[in-house]
N, C-alpha and C positions, 0 to 999 in steps of 0.2 A: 582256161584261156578264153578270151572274148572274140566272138568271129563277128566281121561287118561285113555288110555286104559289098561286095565290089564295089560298086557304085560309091559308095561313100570315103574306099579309098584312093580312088583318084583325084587326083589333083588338077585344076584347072590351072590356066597356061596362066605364067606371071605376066602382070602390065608391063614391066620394062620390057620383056622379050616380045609382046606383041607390034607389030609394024603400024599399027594404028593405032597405039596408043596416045591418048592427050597430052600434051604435054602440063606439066606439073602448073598451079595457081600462083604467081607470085604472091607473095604475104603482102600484110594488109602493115602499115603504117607502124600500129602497135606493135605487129609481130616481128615485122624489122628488124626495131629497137630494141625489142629483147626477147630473141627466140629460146632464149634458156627458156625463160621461163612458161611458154608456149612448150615446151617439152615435157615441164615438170607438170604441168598443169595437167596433158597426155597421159605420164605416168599416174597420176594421182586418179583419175577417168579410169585407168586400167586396172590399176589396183580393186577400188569400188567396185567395179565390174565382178576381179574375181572375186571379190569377198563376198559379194551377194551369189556367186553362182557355189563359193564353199559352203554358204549358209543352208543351199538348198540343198546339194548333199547334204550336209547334216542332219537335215529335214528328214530326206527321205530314208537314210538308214534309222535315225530315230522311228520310223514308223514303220518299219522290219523289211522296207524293201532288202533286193538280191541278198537271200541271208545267208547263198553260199559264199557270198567276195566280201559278207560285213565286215572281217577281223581288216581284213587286207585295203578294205577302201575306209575303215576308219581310220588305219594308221598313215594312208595316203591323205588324209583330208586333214589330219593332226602335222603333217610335216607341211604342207600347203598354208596350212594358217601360219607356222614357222615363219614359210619362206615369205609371208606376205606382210609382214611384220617387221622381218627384216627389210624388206624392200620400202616401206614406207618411213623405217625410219633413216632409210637412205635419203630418200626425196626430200625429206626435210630436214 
C-alpha cells in the first residue's frame, strides 16, 4: 500500500465554491462558433499529456524502478494505454 503524506491529500477548495472567484472568459469569436470543437481539441491536449506521462512510467519501470509494485503498475500502465486508445479513437 502507498502512503502520501497528508499534505498531498488534501484538497484545495474548488473555484466555483470560492466567493471571489472570477468569473468565467467569454469565448473568443472562433470558440463561439464552434465550441465542439474547442473541446475536442481539450481532449486531444489531455490525451497527449497522458501518453507522455504513461511513457514515463514505462520509462521508469523499464529501468527497475519500485520493483516491489513492478507486476502491479505494469499492468496498470498496460490498461492505461487501453483506455487511452480507446479514448482517442473516441475524439476522432
Amino acid at each position: 500500500m502507498v502512503r502520501f503524506p497528508a499534505a498531498t491529500m488534501t484538497r484545495s477548495p474548488s473555484p466555483t465554491s470560492s466567493p471571489r472567484s472570477s468569473p468565467t472568459p467569454s469565448p473568443s469569436s472562433s470558440e463561439a462558433s464552434r465550441p465542439g470543437e474547442a473541446a475536442v481539441e481539450d481532449g486531444r491536449q489531455l490525451l497527449e499529456k497522458l501518453q507522455e506521462d504513461r511513457l514515463w512510467l514505462l520509462r521508469q519501470l523499464d529501468a527497475g524502478r519500485w520493483p516491489e509494485w513492478r507486476l502491479d503498475l505494469a499492468a496498470l500502465e498496460r490498461e492505461l494505454g487501453q483506455l487511452l486508445d480507446q479514448a482517442g479513437e473516441q475524439i476522432d
